[in-house]
Backbone as JSON, one array per atom type, in Angstrom:
{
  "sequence": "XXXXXXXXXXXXXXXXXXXXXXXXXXXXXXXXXXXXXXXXXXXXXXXXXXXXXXXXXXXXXXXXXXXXXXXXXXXXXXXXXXXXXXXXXXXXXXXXXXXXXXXX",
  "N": [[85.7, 115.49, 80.87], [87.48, 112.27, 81.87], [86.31, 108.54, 80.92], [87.62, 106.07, 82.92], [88.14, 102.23, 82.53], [89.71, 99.71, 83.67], [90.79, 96.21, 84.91], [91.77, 94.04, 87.36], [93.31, 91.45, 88.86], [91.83, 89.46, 91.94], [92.98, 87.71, 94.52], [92.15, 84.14, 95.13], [90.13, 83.29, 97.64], [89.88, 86.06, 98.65], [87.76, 88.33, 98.87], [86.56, 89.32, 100.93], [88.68, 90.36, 102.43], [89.98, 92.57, 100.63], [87.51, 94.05, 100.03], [87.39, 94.94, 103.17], [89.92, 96.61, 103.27], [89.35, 98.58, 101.64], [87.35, 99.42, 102.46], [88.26, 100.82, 104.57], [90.1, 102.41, 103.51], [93.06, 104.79, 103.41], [93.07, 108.02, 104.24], [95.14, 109.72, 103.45], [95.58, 108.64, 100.47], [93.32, 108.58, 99.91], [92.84, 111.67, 99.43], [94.94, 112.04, 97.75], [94.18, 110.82, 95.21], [91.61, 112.39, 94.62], [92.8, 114.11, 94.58], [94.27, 114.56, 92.24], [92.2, 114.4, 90.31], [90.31, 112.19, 90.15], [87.19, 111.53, 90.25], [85.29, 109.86, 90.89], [85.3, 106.22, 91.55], [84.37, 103.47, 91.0], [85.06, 99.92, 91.95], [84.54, 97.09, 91.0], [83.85, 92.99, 91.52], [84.3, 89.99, 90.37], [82.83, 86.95, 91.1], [83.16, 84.57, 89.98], [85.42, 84.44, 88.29], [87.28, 85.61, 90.08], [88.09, 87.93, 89.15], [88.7, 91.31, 89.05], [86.6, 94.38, 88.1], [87.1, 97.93, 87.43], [86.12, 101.24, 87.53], [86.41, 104.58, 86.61], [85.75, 108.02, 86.75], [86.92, 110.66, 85.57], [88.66, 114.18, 86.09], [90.62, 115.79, 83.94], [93.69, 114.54, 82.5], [95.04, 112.49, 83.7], [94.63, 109.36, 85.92], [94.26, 107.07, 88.39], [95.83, 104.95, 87.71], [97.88, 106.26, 86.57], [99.68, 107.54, 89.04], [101.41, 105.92, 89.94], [104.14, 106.53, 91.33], [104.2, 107.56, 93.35], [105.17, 108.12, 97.07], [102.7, 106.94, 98.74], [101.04, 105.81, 97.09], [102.71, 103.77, 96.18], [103.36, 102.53, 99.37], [100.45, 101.75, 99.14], [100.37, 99.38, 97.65], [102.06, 97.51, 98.59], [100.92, 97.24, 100.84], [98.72, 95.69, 99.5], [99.48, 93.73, 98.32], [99.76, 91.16, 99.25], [97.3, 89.82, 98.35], [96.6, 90.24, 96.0], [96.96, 89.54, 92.29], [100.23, 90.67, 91.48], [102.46, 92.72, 89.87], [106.43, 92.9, 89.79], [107.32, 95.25, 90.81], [105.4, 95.5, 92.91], [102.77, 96.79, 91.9], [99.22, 96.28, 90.85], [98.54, 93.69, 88.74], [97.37, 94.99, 86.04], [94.83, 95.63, 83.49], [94.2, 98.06, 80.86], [90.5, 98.47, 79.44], [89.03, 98.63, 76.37], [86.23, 101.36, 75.76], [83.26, 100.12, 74.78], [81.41, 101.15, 74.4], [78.9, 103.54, 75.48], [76.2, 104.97, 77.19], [74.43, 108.28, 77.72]],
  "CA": [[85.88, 114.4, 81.82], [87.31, 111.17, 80.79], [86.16, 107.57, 81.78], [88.74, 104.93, 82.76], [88.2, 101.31, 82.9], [90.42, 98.57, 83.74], [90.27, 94.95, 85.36], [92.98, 93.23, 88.42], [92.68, 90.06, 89.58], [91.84, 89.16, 93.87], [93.52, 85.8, 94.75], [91.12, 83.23, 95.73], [89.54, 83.86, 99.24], [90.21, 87.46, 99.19], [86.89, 89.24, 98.81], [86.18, 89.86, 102.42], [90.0, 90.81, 102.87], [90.19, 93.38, 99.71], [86.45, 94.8, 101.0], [87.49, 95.68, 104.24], [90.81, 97.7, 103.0], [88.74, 99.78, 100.64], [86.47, 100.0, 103.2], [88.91, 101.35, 105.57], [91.22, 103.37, 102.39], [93.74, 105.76, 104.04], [92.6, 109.29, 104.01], [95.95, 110.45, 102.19], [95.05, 107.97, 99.59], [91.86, 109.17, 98.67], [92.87, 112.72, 99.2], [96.04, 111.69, 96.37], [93.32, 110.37, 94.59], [90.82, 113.36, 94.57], [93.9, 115.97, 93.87], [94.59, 113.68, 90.68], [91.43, 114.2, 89.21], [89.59, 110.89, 90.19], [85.92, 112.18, 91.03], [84.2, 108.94, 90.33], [86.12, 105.48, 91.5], [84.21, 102.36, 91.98], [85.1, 98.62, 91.94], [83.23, 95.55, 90.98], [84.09, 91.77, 92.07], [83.11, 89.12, 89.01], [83.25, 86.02, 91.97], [83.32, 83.41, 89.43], [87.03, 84.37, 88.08], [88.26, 86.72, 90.9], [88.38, 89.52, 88.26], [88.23, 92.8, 89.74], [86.26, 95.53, 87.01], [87.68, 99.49, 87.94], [85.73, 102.46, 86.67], [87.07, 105.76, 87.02], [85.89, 109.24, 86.07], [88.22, 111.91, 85.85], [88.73, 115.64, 85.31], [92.57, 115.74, 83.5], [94.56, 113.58, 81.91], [95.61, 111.32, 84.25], [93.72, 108.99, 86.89], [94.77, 106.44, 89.51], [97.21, 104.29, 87.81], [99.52, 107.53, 87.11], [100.3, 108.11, 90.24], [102.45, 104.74, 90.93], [105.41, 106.93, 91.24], [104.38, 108.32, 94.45], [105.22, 107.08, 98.11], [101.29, 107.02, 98.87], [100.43, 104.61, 96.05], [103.8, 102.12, 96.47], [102.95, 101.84, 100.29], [99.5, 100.67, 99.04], [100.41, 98.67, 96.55], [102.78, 96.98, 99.28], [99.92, 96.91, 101.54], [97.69, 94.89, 98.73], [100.42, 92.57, 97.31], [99.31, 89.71, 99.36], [96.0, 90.03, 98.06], [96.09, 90.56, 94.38], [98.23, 89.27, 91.24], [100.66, 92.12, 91.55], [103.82, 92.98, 89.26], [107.67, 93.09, 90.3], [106.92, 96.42, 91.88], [103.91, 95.28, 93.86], [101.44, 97.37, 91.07], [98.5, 95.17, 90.19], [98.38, 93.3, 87.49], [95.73, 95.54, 85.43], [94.35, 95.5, 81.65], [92.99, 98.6, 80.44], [89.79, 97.93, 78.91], [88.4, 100.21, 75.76], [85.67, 101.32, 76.09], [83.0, 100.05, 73.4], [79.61, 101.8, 73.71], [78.26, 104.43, 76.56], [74.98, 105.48, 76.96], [74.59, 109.29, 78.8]],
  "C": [[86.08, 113.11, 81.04], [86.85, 109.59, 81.85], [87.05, 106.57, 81.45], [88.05, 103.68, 83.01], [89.83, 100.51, 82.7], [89.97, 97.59, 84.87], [91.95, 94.53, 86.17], [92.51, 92.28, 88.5], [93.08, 89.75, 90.99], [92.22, 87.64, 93.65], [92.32, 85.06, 94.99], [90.95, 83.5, 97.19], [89.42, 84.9, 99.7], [89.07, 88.06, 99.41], [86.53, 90.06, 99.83], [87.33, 90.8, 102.65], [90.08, 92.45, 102.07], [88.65, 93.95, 99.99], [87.07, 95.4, 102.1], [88.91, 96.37, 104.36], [90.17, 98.91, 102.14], [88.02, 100.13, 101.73], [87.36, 101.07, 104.35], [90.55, 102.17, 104.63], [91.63, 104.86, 103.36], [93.3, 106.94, 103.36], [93.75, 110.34, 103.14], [96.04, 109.91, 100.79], [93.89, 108.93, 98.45], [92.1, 110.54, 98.74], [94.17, 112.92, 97.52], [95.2, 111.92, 95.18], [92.16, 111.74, 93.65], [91.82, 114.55, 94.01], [93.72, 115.56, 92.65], [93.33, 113.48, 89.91], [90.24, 113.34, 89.24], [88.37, 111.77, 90.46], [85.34, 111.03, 91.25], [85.41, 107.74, 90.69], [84.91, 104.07, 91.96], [84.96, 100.57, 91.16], [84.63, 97.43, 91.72], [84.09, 94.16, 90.9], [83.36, 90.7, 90.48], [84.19, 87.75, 89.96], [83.71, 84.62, 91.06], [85.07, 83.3, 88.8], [87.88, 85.29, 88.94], [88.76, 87.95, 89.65], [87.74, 91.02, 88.7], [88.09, 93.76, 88.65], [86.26, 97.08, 88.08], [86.82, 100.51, 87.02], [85.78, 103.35, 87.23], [86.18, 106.83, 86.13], [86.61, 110.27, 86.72], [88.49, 112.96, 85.28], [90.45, 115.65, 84.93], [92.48, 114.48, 82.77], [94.54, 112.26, 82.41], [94.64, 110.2, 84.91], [94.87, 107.8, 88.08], [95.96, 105.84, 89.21], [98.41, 105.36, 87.04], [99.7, 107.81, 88.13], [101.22, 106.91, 90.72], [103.97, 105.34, 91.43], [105.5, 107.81, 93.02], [104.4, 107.54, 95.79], [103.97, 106.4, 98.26], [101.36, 105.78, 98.69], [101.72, 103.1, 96.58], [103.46, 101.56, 97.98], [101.5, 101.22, 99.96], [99.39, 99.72, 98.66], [101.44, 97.44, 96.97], [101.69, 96.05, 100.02], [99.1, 96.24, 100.91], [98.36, 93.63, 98.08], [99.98, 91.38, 97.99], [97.87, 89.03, 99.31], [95.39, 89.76, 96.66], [97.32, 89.5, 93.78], [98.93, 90.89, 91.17], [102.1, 91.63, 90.12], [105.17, 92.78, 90.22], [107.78, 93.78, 91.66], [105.47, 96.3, 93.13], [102.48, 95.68, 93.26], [100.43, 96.25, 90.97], [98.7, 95.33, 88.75], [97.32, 93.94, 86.62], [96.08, 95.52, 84.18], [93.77, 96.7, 81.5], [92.31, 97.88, 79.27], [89.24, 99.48, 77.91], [86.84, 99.8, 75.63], [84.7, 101.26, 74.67], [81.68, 100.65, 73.1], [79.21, 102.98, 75.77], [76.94, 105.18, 76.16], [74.84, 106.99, 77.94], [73.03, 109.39, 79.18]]
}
C-alpha cells in the first residue's frame, strides 16, 4: 500500500462551499475512486492560507489524480473550478508533497 500526499488551494470564502460537495460526493465518484485503489482519502483545510492538505492510501500504483482522463473526474473538476485554483483543464492546482518521516 502506498501513501499519497498532496496540497490545492480553496479560494477565499469557500470552506463551507467545498465541505458541502464532499459532503454530498457523487456515488460514481467515490465508486471510480474505490475501483482505483483509493482505500483511505481524507482532506484537511489550513484556514490561514486556504491550503487544502490530501492524504491518500492506496492499494496499486495509481490513486486519485490518475484518473483525470476519465469523464467522472473532468465533470468534477468542472463542478469544483469555481471553487479552487484550477489549471487550463479545470484539474486543481496540486503539489505533490514527499513524504519525510512516518511513524506505523
Amino acid at each position: 500500500m502506498q501513501r499519497i500526499a498532496f496540497k490545492m488551494y480553496l479560494n477565499k470564502g469557500q470552506k463551507e462551499e467545498y465541505k458541502k460537495r464532499h459532503d454530498q460526493i457523487w456515488p460514481e465518484l467515490k465508486k471510480l475512486l474505490k475501483n482505483a485503489g483509493v482505500c483511505e482519502y481524507s482532506i484537511f483545510l489550513d484556514e490561514e492560507t486556504n491550503t487544502l492538505f490530501a492524504f491518500q492510501k492506496v492499494n496499486g500504483e495509481g490513486g486519485s489524480q490518475d484518473l483525470g482522463q476519465t469523464d467522472i473526474v473532468k465533470k468534477w473538476w468542472k463542478f469544483m473550478a469555481d471553487i479552487m485554483k484550477t489549471n487550463a483543464d479545470n484539474s486543481p492546482v496540486s503539489v505533490p508533497l514527499e513524504e519525510v518521516f512516518y511513524l506505523e
